[in-house]
C-alpha positions as CSV (number, residue, x, y, z in Angstrom):
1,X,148.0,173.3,134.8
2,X,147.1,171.2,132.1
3,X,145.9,168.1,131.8
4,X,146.5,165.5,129.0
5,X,142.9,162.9,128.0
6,X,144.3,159.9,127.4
7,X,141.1,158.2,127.1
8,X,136.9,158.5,126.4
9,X,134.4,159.9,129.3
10,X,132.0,157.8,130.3
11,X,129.1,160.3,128.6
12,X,131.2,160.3,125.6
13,X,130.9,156.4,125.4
14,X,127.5,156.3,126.7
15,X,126.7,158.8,123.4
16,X,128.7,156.7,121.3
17,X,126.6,153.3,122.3
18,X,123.2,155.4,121.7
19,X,124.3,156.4,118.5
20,X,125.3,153.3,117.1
21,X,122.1,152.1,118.8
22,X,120.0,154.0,116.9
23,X,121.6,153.3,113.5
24,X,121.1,149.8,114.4
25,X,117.9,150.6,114.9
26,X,117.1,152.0,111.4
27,X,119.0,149.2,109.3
28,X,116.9,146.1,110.4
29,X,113.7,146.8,109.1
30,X,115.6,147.7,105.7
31,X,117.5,144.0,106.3
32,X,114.2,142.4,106.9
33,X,112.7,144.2,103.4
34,X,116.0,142.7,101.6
35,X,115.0,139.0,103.1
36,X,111.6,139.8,102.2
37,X,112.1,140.3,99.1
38,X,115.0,137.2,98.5
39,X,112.3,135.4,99.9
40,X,109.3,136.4,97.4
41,X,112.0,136.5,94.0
42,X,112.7,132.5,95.2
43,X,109.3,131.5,95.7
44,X,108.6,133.5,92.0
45,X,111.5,131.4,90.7
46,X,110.3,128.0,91.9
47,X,106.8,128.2,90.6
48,X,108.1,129.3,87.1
49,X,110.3,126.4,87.4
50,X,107.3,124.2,88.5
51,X,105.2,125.6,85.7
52,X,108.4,124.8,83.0
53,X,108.6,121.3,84.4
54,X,105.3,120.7,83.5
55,X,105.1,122.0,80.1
56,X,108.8,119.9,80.0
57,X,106.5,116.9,80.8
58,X,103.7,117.7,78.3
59,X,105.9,118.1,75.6
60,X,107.3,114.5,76.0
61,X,104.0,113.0,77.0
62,X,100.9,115.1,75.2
63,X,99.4,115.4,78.1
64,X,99.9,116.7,81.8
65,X,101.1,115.0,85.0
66,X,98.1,113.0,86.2
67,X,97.1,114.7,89.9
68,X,96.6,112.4,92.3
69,X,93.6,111.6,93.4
70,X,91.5,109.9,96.7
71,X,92.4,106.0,96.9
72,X,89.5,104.2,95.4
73,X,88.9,100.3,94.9
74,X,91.1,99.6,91.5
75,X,93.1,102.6,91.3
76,X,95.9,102.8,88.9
77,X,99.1,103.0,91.8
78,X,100.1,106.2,89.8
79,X,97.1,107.6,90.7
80,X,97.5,108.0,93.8
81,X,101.1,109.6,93.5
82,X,101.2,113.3,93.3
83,X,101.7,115.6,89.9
84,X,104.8,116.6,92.1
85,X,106.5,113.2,92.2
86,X,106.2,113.0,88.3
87,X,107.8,116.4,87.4
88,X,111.1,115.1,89.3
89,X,112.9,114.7,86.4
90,X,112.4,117.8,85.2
91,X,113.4,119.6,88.8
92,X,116.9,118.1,88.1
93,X,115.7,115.8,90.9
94,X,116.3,112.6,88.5
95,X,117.9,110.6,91.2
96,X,115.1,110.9,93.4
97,X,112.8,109.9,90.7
98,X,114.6,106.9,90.2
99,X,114.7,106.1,93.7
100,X,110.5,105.6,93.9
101,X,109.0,103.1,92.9
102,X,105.9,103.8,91.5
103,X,104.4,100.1,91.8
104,X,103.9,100.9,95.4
105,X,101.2,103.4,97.1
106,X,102.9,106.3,98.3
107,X,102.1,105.7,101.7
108,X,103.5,102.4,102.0
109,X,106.9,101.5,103.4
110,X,107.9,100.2,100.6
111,X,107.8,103.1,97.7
112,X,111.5,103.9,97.7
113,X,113.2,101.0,95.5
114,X,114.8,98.4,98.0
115,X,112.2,98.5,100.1
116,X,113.9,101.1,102.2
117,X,111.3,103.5,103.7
């Protein structure tokens, strides 16, 4: 007597799970080195963009973005804005350049133009 297998054993699917299990297993930590290093090439490419926005900046002004410093009695308002918010511009990030308005401390309601903060 024969007998025809139409379908899988439960061993063989138990083996098939294990397997597939396992190679599972060894491709994640090679996925996570691939984000790992997406990750490390973008943060490379935004500080040489940073560091090309500034030179951008120096090249129009002779001199580079004023950093900002601790409010003091009589400080120049751009003073107290960050290098960061001057560089805009030169990010591509016109538009929210344009939006600020530097006559107002960062910190104040009021520093996006409209008064909407």
């Amino acid at each position: 007597m024969t007998r025809s297998r139409s379908a899988f054993t439960l061993i063989e699917l138990l083996v098939v799970i294990a397997i597939v299990a396992v190679l599972i297993g060894l491709l994640l930590p090679a996925v996570q080195k691939v984000r790992e290093a997406a990750a490390r090439t973008q943060c490379q490419n935004n500080l040489k963009q940073m560091s090309l926005a500034a030179q951008n900046f120096h090249d129009v002004y002779q001199h580079f973005p004023y950093g900002k410093s601790p409010p003091y009695p009589g400080a120049p308002i751009y003073a107290r804005w960050s290098a960061h918010s001057q560089l805009l511009p030169y990010l591509e990030q016109g538009n929210v350049y344009n939006a600020l308005d530097f006559t107002h401390p960062p910190n104040s309601g009021d520093m996006f133009s409209g008064g909407a903060g």
